[in-house]
C-alpha positions, 0 to 999 in steps of 0.5 A: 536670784543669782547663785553666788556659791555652792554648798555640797555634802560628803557623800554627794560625789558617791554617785554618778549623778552627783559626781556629773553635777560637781562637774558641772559645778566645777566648770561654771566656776561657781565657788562650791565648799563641801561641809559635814553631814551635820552642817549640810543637813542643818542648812537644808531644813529638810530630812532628805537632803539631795546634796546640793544646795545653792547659796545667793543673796535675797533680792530686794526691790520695791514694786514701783522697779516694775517694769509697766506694759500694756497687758499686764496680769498680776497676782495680789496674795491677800493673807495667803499663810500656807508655804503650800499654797503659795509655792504653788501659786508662784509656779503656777504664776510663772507657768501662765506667763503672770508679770509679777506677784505682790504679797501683801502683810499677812502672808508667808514669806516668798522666800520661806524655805518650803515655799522655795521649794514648793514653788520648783524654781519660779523664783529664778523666773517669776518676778515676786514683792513684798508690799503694803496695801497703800503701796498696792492701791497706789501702783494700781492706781498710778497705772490704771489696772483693775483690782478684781477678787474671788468671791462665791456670789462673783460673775461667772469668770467663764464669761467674765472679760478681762482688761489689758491690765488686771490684778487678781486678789488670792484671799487667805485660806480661811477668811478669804478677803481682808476689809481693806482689799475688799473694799478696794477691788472693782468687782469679784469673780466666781467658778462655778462647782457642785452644790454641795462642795464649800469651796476650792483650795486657793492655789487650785482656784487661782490656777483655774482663774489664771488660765481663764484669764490668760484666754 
């Protein structure tokens, strides 16, 4: 995502900070316009707007323009709904060196505004895509990487052995893996916890998973 303009508010230059950003700004040659309180809070979506907001053009590209290596992790999201979630799952994605995450039909948009800032920047570093469950099989297929998904009666992921090229499935908050998927993926994975506890958030287990899997 490349930032091709700047929209500040008025009381954004009443500050020190803010002052030393539009200077920033300034010295880029980012082309930046200041707009009214009104404009700027309805463009934000947000109640507490910082003052600042960045205006660029959503990339578009299709999963076959990734770039196919010999250890590759990726991260599927199967029906994942909450902007919650998924901003952090993509954060935790960048953060544990993932090579892409594909979001299947069903799931909020990757460019969703909350999901943006949930996500605190992996967007300008993690490289995400839409895609459809035929265009998926098909790329995994193409490039002989396994399909793996989370279930509570899965292997141990503790000693679960990856291979070079895998993909893991994030399942939607409340029903987990859609039939399509599931009937796709070579096998499923569990993390042990206390009898007793359901389960676990889905960005909390697809942390935990990604940092076993980065091992």
């Amino acid at each position: 995502l490349t930032v091709e303009g700047i929209l500040t508010a008025p009381q954004l230059g009443d500050i020190a900070r803010g002052q030393a950003l539009l200077a920033r700004i300034s010295a880029s040659g980012t082309q930046t316009v200041q707009v009214s309180e009104l404009d700027f809070r309805t463009a934000a979506e947000t109640d507490s707007p910082q003052g600042v907001l960045g205006i660029g053009r959503i990339p578009t590209r299709s999963l076959d323009s990734l770039e196919v290596e010999s250890h590759m992790r990726l991260v599927v999201l199967d029906a994942v709904q909450d902007p919650g979630n998924l901003g952090t799952i993509l954060r935790t994605c960048a953060a544990f060196g993932v090579t892409a995450t594909i979001a299947l039909p069903g799931t909020v948009d990757i460019w969703n505004a909350k999901v943006v800032r949930a996500a605190m920047g992996a967007h300008f570093r993690h490289a995400a895509f839409h895609s459809t469950p035929e265009q998926l099989f098909g790329f995994l297929e193409r490039h002989d990487i396994e399909l793996i998904g989370t279930d509570m009666n899965g292997g141990n992921i503790g000693t679960f052995s990856a291979p070079p090229r895998v993909a893991l499935v994030a399942g939607n908050e409340g029903a987990g893996l859609s039939d399509v998927v599931r009937s796709r993926v070579a096998r499923t994975v569990a993390i042990p916890i206390e009898p007793g506890v359901e389960s676990l958030n889905v960005a909390v287990a697809t942390g935990i998973i990604l940092h076993q899997l980065r091992a």
